[in-house]
C-alpha positions as CSV (number, residue, x, y, z in Angstrom):
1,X,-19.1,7.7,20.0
2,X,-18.1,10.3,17.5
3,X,-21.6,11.9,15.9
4,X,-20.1,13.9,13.2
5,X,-20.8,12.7,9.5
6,X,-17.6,11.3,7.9
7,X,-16.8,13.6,4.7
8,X,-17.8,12.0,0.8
9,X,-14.0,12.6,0.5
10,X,-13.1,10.4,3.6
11,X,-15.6,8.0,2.2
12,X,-13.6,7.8,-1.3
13,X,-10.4,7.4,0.4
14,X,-11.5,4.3,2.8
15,X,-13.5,2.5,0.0
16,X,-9.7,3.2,-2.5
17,X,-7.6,1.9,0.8
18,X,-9.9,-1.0,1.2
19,X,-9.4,-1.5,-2.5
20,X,-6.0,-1.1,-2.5
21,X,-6.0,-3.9,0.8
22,X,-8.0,-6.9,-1.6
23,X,-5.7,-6.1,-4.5
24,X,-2.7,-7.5,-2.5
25,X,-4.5,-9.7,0.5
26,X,-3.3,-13.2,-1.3
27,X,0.0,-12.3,-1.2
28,X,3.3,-12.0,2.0
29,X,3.9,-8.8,3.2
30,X,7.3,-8.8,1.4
31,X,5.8,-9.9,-2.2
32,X,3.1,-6.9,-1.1
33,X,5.5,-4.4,-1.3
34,X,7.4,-5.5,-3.9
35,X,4.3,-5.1,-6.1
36,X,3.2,-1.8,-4.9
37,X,6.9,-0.6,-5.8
38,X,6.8,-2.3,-9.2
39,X,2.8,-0.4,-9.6
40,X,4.3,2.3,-8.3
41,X,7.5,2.5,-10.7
42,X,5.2,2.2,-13.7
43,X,2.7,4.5,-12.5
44,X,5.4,7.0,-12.5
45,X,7.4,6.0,-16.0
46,X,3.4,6.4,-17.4
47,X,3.3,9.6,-15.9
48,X,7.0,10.9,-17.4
49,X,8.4,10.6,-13.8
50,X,12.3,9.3,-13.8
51,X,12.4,6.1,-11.1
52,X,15.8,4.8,-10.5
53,X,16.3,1.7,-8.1
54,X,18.7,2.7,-5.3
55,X,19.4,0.9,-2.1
56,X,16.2,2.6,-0.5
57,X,14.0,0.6,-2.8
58,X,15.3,-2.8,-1.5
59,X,13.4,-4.2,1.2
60,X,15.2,-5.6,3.9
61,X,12.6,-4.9,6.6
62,X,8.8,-5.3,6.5
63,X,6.2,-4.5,9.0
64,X,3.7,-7.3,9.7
65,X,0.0,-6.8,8.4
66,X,-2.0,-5.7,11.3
67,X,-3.7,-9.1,11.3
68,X,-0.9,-10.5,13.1
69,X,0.8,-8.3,14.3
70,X,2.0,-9.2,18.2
71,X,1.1,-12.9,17.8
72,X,3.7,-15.2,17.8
């Protein structure tokens, strides 16, 4: 078992992924994304960034949520 003391910083990160996790646990993996990319294309208009939608923003392909992944 590893005895070191986990950082305040590493602390702050898992308690914002786990956050991050609930805000989008009701919903597919495919609606999941697609709300993170419309959060993040806002997030960056608010911010003065330019977001164009190209053919890398379309999701063809999603990864399965690590709750079920490998079980058929």
């Amino acid at each position: 078992m590893n005895e070191m003391k986990e950082s305040k910083a590493m602390q702050e990160v898992r308690a914002w992924k786990a956050e991050c996790d609930a805000e989008v646990a009701h919903l597919d993996v495919a609606h999941a994304v697609r709300k993170r990319l419309a959060d993040s294309a806002k997030a960056a208009a608010q911010f003065g960034f330019r977001y164009e939608q190209t053919a890398h923003s379309q999701i063809s392909v999603v990864a399965e949520r690590k709750e079920t992944y490998g079980k058929t």
